[in-house]
TILODO-549970 format. One record per residue (C-alpha): residue number from 1; x negated, y negated, z negated. Coordinates in pm, whole numbers, plus 32768, in hexadecimal, padded with zeros to 4 digits. Example, Ala and Ser with C-alpha at 12.3 -4.5 7.8 and 13.67 -1.06 7.14 Angstrom:
2
<1; <7B32; 81C2; 7CF4>>
<2; <7AA9; 806A; 7D36>>
END
This chain:
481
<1; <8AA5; 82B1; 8437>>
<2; <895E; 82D3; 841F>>
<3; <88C1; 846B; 8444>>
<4; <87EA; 84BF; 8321>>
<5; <87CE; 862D; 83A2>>
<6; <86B2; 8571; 845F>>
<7; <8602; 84F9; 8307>>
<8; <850C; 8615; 82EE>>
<9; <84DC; 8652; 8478>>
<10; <8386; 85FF; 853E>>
<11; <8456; 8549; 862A>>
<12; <849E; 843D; 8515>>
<13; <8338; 8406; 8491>>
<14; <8314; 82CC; 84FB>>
<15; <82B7; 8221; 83B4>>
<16; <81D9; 832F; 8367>>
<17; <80BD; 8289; 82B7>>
<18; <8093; 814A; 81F0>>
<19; <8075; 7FF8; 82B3>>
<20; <7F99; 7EB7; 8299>>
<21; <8055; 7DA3; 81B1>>
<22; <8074; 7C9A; 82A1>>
<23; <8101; 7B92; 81C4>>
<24; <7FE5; 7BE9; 80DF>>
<25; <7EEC; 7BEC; 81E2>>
<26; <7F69; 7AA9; 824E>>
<27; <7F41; 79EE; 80CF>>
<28; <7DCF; 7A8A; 80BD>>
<29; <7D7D; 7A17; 822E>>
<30; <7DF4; 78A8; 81EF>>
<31; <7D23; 78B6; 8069>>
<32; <7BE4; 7920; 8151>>
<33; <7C4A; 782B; 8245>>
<34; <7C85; 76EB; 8143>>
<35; <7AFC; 775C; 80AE>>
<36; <7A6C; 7777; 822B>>
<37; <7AEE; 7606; 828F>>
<38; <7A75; 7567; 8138>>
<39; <78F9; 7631; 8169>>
<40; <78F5; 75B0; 82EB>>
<41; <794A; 7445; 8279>>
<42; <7837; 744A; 8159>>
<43; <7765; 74D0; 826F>>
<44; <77AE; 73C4; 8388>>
<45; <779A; 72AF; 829B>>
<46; <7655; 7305; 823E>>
<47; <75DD; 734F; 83BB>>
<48; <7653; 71E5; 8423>>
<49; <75CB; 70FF; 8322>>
<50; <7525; 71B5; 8217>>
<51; <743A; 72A9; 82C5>>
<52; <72F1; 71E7; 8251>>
<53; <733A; 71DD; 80F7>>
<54; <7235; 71D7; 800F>>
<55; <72C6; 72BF; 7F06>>
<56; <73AF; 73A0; 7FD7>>
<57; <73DB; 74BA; 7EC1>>
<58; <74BC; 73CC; 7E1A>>
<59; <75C9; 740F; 7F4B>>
<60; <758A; 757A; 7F57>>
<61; <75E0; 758C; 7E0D>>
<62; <7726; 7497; 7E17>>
<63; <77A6; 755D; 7F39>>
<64; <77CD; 76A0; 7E91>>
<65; <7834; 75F8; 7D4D>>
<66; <7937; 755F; 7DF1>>
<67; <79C4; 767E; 7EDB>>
<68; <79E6; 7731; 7D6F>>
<69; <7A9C; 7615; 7CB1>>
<70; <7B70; 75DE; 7E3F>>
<71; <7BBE; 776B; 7E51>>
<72; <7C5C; 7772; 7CA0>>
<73; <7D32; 760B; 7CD3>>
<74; <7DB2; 7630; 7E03>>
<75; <7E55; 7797; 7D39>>
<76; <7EBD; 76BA; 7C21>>
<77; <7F6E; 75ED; 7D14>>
<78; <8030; 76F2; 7D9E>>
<79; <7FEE; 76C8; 7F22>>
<80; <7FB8; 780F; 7F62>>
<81; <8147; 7891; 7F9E>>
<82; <8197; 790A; 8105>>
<83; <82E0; 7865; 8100>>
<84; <8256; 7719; 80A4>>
<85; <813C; 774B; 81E5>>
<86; <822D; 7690; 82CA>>
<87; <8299; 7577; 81CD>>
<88; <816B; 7490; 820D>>
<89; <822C; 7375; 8127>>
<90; <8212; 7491; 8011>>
<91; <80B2; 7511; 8037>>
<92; <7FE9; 73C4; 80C1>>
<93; <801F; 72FF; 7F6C>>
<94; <7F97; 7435; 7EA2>>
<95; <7E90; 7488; 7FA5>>
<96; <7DFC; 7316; 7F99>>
<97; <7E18; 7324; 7E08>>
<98; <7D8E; 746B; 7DDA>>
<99; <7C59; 73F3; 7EC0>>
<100; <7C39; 7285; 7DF4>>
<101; <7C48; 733F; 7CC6>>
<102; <7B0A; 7440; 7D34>>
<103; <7A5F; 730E; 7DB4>>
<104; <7A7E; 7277; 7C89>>
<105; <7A13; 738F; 7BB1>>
<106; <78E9; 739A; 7C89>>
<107; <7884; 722E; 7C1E>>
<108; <78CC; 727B; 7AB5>>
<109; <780B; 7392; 7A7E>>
<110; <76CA; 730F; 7B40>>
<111; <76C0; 71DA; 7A90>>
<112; <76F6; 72C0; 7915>>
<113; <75BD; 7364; 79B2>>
<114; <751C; 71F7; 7A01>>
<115; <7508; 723A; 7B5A>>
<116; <75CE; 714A; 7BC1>>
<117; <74FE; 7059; 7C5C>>
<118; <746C; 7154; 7D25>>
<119; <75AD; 719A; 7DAB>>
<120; <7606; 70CC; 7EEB>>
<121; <7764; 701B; 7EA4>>
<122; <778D; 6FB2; 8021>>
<123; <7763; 7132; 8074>>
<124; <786C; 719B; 7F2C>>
<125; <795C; 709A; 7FE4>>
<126; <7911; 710D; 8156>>
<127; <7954; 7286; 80F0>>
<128; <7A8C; 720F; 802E>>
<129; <7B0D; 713E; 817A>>
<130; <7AAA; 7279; 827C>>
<131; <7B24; 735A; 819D>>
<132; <7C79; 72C4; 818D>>
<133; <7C61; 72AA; 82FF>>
<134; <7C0B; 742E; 831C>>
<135; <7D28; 74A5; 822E>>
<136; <7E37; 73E0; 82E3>>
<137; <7DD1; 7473; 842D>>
<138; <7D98; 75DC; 83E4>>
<139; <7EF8; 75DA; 8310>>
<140; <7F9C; 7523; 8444>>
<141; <7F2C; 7671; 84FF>>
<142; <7F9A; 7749; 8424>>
<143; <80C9; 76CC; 8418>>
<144; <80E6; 76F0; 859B>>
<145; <8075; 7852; 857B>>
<146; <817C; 78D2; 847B>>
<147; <8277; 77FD; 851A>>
<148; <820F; 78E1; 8642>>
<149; <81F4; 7A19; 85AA>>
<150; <8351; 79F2; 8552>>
<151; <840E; 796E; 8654>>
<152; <838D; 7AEC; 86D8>>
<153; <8424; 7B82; 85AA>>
<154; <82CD; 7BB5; 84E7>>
<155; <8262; 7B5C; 8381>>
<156; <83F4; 7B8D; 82FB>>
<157; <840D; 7C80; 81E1>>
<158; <8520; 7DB7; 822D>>
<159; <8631; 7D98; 8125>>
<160; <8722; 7ECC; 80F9>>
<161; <882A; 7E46; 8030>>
<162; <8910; 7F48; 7F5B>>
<163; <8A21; 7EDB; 7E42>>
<164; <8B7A; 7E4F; 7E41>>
<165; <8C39; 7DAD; 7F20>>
<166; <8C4B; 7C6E; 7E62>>
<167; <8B23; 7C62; 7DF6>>
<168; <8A79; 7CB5; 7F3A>>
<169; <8B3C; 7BA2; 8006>>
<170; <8ABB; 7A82; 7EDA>>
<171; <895A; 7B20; 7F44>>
<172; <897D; 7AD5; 80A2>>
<173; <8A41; 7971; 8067>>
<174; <890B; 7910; 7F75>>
<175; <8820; 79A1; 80CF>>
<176; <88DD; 786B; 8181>>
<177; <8896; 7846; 82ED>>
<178; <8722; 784F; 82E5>>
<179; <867F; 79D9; 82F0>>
<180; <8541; 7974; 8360>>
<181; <846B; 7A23; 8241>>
<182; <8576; 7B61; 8227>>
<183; <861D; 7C2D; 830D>>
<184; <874B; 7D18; 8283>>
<185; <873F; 7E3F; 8312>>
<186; <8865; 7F12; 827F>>
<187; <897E; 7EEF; 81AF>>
<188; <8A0F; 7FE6; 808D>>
<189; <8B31; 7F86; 7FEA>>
<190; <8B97; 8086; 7EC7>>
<191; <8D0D; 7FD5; 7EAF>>
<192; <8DAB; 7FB4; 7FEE>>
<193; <8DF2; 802F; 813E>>
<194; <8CF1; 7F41; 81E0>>
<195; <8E20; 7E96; 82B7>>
<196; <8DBB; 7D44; 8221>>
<197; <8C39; 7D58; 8292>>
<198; <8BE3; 7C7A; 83B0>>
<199; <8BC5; 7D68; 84FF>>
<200; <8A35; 7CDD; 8501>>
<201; <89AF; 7DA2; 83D4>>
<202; <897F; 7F18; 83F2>>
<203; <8A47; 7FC2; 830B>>
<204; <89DC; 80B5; 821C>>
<205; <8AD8; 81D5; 8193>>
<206; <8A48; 8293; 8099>>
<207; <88F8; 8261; 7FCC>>
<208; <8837; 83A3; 807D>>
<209; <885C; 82DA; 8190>>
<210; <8786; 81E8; 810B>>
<211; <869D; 82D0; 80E6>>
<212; <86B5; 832C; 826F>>
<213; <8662; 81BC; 82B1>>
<214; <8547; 818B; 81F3>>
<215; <84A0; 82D9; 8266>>
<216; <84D1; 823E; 83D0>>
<217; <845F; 811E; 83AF>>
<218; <839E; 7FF5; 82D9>>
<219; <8493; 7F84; 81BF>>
<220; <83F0; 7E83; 80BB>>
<221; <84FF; 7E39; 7FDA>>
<222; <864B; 7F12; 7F7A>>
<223; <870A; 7E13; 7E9E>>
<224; <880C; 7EB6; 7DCE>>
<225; <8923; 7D91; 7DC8>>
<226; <8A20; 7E1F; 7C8D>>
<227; <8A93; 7D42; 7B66>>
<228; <89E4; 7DB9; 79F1>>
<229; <8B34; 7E81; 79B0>>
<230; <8AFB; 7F4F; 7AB4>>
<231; <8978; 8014; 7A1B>>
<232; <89DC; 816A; 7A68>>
<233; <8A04; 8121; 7BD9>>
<234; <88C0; 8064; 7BC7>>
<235; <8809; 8190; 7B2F>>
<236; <88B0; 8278; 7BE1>>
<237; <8841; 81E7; 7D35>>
<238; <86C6; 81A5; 7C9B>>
<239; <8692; 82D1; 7C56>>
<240; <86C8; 835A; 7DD6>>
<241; <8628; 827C; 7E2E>>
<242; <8529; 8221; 7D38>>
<243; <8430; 8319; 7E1C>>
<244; <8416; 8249; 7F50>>
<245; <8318; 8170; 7FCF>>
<246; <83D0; 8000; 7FA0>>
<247; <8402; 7F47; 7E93>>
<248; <8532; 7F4F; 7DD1>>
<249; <85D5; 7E26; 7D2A>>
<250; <8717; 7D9F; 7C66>>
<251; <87C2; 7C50; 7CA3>>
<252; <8860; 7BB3; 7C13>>
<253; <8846; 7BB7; 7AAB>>
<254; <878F; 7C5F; 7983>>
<255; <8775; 7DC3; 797A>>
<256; <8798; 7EFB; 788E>>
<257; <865F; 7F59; 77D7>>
<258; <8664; 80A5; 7827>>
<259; <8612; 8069; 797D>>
<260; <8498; 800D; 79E8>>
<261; <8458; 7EA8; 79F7>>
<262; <82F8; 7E7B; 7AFB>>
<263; <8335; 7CDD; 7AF2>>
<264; <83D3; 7BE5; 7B9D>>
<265; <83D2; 7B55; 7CE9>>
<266; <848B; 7A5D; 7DEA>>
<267; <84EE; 7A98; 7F2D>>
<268; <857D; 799C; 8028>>
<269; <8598; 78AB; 7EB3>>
<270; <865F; 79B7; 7E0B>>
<271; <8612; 7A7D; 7CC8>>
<272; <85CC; 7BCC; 7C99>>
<273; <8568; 7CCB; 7B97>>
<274; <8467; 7DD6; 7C3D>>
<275; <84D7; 7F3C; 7BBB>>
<276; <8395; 7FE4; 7C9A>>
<277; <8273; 7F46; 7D71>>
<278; <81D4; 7FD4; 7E94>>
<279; <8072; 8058; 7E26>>
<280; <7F36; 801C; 7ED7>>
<281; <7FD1; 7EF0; 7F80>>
<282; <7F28; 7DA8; 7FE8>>
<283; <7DB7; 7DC2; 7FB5>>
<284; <7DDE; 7F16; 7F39>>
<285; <7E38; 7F8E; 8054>>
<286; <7D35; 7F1D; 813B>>
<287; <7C3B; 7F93; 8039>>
<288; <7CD6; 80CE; 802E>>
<289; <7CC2; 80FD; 81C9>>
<290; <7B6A; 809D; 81D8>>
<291; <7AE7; 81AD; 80B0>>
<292; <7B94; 82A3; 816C>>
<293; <7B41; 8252; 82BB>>
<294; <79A6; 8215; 8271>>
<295; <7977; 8330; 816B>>
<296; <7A55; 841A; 8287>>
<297; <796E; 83FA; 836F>>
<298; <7850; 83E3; 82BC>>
<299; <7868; 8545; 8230>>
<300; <793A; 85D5; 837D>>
<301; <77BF; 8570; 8407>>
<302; <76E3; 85C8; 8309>>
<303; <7785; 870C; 82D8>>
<304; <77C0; 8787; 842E>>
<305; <769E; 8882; 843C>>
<306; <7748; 8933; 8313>>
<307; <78BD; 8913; 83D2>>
<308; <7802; 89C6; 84E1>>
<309; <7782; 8AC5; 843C>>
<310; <78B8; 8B1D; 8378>>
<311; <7977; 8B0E; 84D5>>
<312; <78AA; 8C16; 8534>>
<313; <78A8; 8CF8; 841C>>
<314; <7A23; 8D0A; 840D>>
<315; <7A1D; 8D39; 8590>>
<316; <7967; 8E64; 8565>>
<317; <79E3; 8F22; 8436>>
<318; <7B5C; 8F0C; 847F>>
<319; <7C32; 8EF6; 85D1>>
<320; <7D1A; 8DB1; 85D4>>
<321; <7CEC; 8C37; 85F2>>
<322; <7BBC; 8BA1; 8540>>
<323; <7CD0; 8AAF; 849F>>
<324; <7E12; 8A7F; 83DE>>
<325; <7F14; 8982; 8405>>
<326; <8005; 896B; 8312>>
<327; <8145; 886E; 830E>>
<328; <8147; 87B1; 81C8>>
<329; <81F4; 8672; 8146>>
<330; <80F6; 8540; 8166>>
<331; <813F; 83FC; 80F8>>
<332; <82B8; 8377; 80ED>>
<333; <8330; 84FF; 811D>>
<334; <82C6; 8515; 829D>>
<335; <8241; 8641; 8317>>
<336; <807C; 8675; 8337>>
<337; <8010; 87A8; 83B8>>
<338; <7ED5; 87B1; 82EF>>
<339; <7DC4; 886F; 837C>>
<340; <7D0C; 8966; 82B7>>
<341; <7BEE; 8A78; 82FC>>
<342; <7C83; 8BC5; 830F>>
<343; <7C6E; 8CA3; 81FB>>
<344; <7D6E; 8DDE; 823B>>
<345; <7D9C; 8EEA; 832D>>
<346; <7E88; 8E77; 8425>>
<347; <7F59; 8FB0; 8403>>
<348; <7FBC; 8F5B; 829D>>
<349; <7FF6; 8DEF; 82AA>>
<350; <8116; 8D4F; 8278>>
<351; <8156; 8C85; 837B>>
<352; <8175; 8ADB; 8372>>
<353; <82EE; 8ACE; 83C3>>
<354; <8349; 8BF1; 8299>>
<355; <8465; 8BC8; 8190>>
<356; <839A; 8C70; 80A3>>
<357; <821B; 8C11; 807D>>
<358; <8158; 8D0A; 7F98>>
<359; <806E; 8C4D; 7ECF>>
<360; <7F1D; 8D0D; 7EC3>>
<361; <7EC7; 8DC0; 7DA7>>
<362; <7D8E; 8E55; 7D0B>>
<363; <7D1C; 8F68; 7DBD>>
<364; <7DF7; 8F0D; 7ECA>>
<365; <7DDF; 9053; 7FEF>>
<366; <7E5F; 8F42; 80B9>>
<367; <7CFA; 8E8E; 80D5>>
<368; <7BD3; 8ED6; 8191>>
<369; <7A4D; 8F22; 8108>>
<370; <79F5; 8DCE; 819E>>
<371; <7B30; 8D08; 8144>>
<372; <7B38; 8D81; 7FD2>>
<373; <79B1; 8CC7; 7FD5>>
<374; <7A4E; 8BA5; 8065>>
<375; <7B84; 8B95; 7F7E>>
<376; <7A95; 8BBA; 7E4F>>
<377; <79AE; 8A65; 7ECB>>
<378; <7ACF; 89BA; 7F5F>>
<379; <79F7; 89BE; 8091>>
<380; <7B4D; 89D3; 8157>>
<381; <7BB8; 88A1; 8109>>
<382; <7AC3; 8813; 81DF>>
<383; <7B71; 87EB; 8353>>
<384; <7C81; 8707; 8295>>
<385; <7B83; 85F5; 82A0>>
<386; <7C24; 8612; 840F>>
<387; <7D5B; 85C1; 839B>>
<388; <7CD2; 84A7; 82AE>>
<389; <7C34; 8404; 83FE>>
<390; <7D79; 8407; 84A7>>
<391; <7E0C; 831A; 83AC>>
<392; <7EFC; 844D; 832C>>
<393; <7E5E; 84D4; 81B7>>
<394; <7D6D; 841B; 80D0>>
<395; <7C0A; 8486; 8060>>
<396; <7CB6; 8441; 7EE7>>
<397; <7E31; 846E; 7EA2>>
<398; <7F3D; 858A; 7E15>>
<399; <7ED4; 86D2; 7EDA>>
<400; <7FF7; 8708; 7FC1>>
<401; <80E3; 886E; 7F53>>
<402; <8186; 8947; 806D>>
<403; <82DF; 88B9; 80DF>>
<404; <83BC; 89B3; 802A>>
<405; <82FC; 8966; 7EE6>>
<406; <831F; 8831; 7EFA>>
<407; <84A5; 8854; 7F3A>>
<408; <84AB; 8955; 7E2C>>
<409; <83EF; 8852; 7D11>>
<410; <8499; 8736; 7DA8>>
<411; <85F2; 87A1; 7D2C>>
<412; <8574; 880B; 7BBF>>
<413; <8446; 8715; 7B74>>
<414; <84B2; 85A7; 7B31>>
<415; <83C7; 848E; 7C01>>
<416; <8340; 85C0; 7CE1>>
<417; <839D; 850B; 7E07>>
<418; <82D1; 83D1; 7D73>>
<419; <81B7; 8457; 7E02>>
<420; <81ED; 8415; 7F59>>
<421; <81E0; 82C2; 7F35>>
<422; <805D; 82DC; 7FA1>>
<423; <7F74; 83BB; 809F>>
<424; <7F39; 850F; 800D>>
<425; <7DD0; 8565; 7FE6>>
<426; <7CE5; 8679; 7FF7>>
<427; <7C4F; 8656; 7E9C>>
<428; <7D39; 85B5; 7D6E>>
<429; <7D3F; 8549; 7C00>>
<430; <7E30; 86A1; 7BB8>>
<431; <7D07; 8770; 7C82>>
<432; <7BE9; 86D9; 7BCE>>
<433; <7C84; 870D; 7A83>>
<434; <7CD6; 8887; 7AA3>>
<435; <7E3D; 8885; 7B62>>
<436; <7DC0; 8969; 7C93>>
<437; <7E2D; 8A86; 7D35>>
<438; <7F49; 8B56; 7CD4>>
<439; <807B; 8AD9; 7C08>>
<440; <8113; 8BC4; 7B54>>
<441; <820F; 8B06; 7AA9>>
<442; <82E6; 89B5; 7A86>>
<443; <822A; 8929; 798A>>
<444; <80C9; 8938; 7A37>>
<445; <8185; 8869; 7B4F>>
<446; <81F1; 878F; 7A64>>
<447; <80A3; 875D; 79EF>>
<448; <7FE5; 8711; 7B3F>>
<449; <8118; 8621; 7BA7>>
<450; <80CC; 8566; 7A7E>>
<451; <7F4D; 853D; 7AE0>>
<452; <7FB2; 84EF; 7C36>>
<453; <80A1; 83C4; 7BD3>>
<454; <7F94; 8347; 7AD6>>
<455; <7EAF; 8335; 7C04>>
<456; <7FB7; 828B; 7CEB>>
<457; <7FF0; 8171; 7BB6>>
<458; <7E88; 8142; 7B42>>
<459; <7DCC; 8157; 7CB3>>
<460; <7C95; 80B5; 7CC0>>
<461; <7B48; 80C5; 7DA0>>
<462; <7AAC; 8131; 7C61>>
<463; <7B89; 823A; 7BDE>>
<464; <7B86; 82A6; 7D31>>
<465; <79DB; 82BF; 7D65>>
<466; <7A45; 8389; 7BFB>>
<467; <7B0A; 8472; 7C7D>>
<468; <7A05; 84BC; 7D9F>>
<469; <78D3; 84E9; 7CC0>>
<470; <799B; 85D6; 7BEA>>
<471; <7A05; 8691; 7D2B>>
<472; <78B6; 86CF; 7D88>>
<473; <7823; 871A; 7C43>>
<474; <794B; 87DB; 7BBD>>
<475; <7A54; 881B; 7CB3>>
<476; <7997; 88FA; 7DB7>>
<477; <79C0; 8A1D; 7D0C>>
<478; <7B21; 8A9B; 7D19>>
<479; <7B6E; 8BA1; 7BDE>>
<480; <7CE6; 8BD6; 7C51>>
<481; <7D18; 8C7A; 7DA1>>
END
């Protein structure tokens, strides 16, 4: 059986922070790829027959034309599907349509604009012929490379699977012999004793242990395998594990309207319904990584003369360390010991690893001349950009709460734990919008939970440059403690 005593430890942080979407990556890479081959075909064509053309602004305004009408048909076509990346008798007759079809449009539209005799036919053909040529190749490699990647065990999505027996075995039958795109990782079977599950799957015994799995390492799909009869087992197992960072989904079958319906997807050619998605995945995510990472260490530089000068002030008006690490839960409920500037007397903190963490209050006797200055402009918040560089906190995300308040709102605040699903951050949409400092009851929690999961569902580059403007015009100062 599997030991979820180890679910909250440091030694089991080894899914600690969101990962890179390979699949995704993968679909975006070949899309790039498809564009790049048809641009260096336009390009060689042009080099080997048509360089001394007397009207070359024609071609340098078919090529871009066409890369436009190339990059929307080939998406009507439906081409771009990881599983289908290692059909070629699936993707080649789209492929070679979708590129006709651009080719085409190219002609049309220049000869609507009567620019059609200006536009060499030989060099439409030729860039229709080497573009063919290109496509083929470059898919023929990517085929080798997924083939590749998987015959090492990358690019296959990790399915927990978790329902009845029955049901669970007519899964796996539909799976076949082929588990190329998935892997299943772990079994949970709510109706049985697990003596009819083949020896090779990892069984699973009770849902929290799930949870263990998940927090240890990468799970993208938990696929709840019940019949429709069977709703308050489904709900019952969403909602423990509604919280975690994979997505959930139903097969087979429709599905209660009470539960959260995100859309639909197919995995390995079988249905699903989506009850939650992973946010900031895909493109998201590297966008994500690369505001934090650049704006980091942009203002970790720009502000280092004031980090120095606040290191030494605190060094010299109090005895004690110039900083303060606390342990908080960071994304997926793993354990960040976020560094702040130290604003108490040593004597009277409480210290990282207590049961009981005293919030700070006004006039807190607790808090030194120069920390009380620091509290007030948030200036220490400032060494977490350290933590933000390390790949561990976000500039922009739900502030991260002491571990025994976040134990203690966990068990009385419904969704509390959906905020782990992303990086915490040093500024947020709760902070910005008044939710700072003390909490001095349930209902304020509730409050800045429900900002935070309104930022998790509606994150955007945008609302995130929002959130930062507002910090720094309106977020410094700090009228709560």
């Amino acid at each position: 059986m599997i030991n979820t005593n180890i679910l909250f430890s440091k030694a089991a942080n080894c899914y600690n922070r969101p990962r890179l979407n390979e699949r995704f990556m993968i679909i975006g890479l070949v899309r790039v790829g498809d564009l790049l081959v048809l641009a260096a075909s336009g390009l060689l064509t042009t080099k080997l027959r048509f360089a001394g053309l007397d009207k070359p602004w024609i071609i340098s305004s078919a090529l871009p034309f066409g890369l436009l009408v190339a990059a929307n048909s080939f998406t009507l076509m439906k081409i771009y599907d990881l599983t289908q990346f290692t059909r070629l008798n699936h993707q080649i007759p789209r492929l070679v349509g979708g590129w006709v079809i651009a080719v085409g449009a190219v002609l049309i539209i220049f000869y609507g604009l009567k620019s059609g005799a200006d536009l060499s036919r030989l060099w439409v053909g030729c860039w229709l012929a080497i573009g063919c040529s290109g496509l083929l190749l470059w898919r023929v490699l990517v085929k080798c490379g997924i083939r590749n990647a998987q015959a090492r065990g990358r690019l296959r999505q990790k399915v927990i699977l978790a329902g009845l027996e029955d049901c669970t075995f007519d899964y796996l039958a539909k799976l076949g012999s082929s588990f190329r795109e998935m892997e299943v990782v772990a079994i949970f079977i709510a109706d049985s004793d697990h003596k009819k599950l083949p020896t090779c799957y990892r069984r699973i015994y009770t849902p929290s242990d799930i949870e263990g799995i998940v927090s240890q390492i990468k799970i993208d799909h938990v696929i709840l395998t019940f019949p429709f009869n069977k709703m308050d087992q489904i709900w019952s197992i969403f909602q423990r594990l509604k919280h975690l960072p994979a997505e959930i989904d139903l097969c087979p079958g429709n599905v209660d309207t009470t539960l959260p319906i995100s859309g639909l997807a197919c995995i390995n050619g079988i249905s699903h319904i989506q009850l939650t998605r992973r946010p900031l995945d895909g493109w998201s995510h590297v966008l994500k990584n690369l505001e934090d990472f650049t704006l980091a260490l942009f203002f970790f530089l720009f502000l280092t003369p004031l980090l120095c000068l606040i290191t030494i002030t605190i060094k010299l008006s109090s005895p004690g360390p110039i900083f303060y690490r606390q342990p908080r839960y960071g994304f997926n409920r793993n354990i960040v010991n976020v560094i702040k500037f130290r604003t108490m007397h040593v004597a009277s903190c409480d210290p990282p690893d207590a049961v009981e963490i005293r919030q700070a209050t006004r006039d807190d006797p607790r808090v030194t001349r120069v920390g009380r200055l620091l509290r007030a402009t948030s200036l220490d918040e400032l060494p977490q950009l350290i933590n933000v560089l390390c790949g561990e906190m976000s500039i922009v995300g739900p502030r991260p709460h002491a571990v025994v308040h976040d134990q203690q709102y966990g068990a009385i605040i419904d969704d509390y734990l959906s905020r782990h699903r992303v990086k915490p951050g040093i500024t947020g949409w709760a902070q910005v919008n008044g939710c700072r400092g003390e909490t001095k009851d349930v209902n304020e929690m509730r409050r800045r939970i429900k900002l935070d999961l309104y930022y998790i569902e509606n994150w955007s580059l945008g609302f995130d440059l929002r959130i930062m403007l507002r910090t720094i015009m309106f977020g410094l100062i700090n009228t709560n403690p």
